[in-house]
C-alpha positions in Angstrom: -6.6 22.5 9.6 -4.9 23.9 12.7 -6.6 22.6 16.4 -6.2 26.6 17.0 -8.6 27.2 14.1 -10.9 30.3 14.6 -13.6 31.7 12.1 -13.5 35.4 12.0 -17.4 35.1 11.6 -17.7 35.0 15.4 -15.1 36.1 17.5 -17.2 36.8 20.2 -18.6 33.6 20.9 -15.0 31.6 20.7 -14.0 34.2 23.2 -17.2 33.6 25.3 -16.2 29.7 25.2 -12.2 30.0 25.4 -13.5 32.3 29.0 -16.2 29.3 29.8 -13.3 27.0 29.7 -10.8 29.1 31.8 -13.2 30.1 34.2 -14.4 26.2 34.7 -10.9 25.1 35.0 -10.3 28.1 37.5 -13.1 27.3 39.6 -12.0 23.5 39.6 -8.8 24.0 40.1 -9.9 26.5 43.4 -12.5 23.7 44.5 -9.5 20.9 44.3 -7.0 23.2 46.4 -9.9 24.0 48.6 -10.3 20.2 49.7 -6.5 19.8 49.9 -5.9 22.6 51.9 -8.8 21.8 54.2 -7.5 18.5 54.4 -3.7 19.5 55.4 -5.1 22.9 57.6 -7.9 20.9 59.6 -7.4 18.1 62.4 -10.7 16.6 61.2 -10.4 16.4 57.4 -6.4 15.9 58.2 -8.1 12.1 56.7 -4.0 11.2 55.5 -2.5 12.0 58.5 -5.0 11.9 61.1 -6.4 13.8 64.1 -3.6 12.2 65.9 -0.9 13.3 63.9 -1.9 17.2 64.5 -2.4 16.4 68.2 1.3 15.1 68.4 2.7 17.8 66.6 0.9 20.3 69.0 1.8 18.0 72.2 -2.0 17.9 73.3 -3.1 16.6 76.7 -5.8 14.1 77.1 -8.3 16.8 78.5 -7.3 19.2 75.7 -8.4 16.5 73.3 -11.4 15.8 75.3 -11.9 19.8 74.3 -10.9 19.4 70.9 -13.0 16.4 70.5 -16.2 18.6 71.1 -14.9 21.4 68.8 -14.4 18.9 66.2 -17.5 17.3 66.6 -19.5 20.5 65.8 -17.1 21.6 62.6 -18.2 18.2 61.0 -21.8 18.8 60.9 -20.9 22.3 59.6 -18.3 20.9 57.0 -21.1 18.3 56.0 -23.5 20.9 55.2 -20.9 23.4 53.3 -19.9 20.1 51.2 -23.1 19.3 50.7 -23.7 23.0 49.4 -21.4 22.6 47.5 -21.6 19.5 45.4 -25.1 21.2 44.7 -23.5 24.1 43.2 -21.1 22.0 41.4 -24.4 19.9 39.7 -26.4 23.0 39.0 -23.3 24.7 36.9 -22.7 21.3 35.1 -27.0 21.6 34.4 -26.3 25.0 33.5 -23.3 24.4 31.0 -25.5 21.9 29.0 -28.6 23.9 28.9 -27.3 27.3 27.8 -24.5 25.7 25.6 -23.1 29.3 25.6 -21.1 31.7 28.5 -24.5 33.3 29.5 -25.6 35.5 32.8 -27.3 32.3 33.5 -23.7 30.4 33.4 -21.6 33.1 35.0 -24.8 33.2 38.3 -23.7 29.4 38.7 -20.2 29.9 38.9 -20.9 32.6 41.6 -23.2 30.3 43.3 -19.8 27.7 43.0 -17.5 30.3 44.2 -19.7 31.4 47.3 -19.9 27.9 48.3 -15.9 27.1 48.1 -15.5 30.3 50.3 -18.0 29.5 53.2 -16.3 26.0 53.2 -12.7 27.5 53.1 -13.8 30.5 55.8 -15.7 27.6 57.8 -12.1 25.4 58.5 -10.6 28.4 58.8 -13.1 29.3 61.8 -12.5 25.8 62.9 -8.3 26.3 63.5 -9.2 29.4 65.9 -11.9 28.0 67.4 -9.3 25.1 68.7 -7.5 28.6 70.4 -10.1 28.2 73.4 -8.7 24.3 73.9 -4.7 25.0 73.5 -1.7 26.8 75.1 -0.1 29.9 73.5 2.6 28.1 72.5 0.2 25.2 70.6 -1.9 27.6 69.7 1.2 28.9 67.5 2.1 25.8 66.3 -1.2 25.0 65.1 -1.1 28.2 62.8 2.5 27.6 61.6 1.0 24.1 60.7 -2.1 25.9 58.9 0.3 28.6 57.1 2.4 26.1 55.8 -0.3 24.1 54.5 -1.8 27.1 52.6 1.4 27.9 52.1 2.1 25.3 49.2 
């Protein structure tokens, strides 16, 4: 017997699950670029590099990163909410999977719900980059969105 194996007694419903499965692994795979590209885009979730690594690359002066600071400050208890939306999504699609055991209107309203959240988090660090306009120079200002191009660039 072939792994491929499909009965021609319900088409419909190894369609519904081969869908299930590519949406899921869509959605993941859209959550896990999310977090990377927040990560590489944002000075605060920049966690590998660091807020100090941005900061160099934009030349920053101590006053703009006294500005920058503050800007940052209110993007993490934003981000912390959004993440926190989120991961709620994420359980309450995994609770849906397992109760409805089938691609139902009940399944794909939880993988809205998942997709909604990964978009106000993405549009959220997005905000964040242009609200750091109000703290930089033209000229940093550009850099920072070079940075933030060729991080969702990749």
């Amino acid at each position: 017997m072939s792994l491929f194996y499909f009965s021609t007694k319900r088409p419909f419903k190894q369609l519904a699950l081969i869908f299930s499965v590519a949406l899921l692994g869509g959605g993941l795979g859209c959550y896990c670029g999310i977090k990377m590209t927040a990560r590489m885009t944002c000075p605060r979730c920049c966690a590998d590099r660091g807020v100090g690594w941005l900061r160099s690359q934009l030349n920053t002066t101590e006053s703009q990163n006294k500005q920058l600071d503050l800007i940052d400050q209110s993007f993490d208890k934003r981000e912390q909410k959004l993440q926190t939306a989120l991961s709620d999504a994420n359980r309450a699609l995994s609770k849906t999977i397992v109760a409805e055991r089938d691609f139902t209107p009940k399944v794909s309203h939880s993988v809205e719900a998942v997709h909604h959240a990964m978009a106000e988090l993405q549009k959220a660090s997005l905000e964040h980059i242009f609200d750091m306009k109000e703290a930089l120079h033209e000229d940093q200002y550009d850099r920072l969105l070079e940075i933030a191009g060729s991080a969702l660039g990749k």
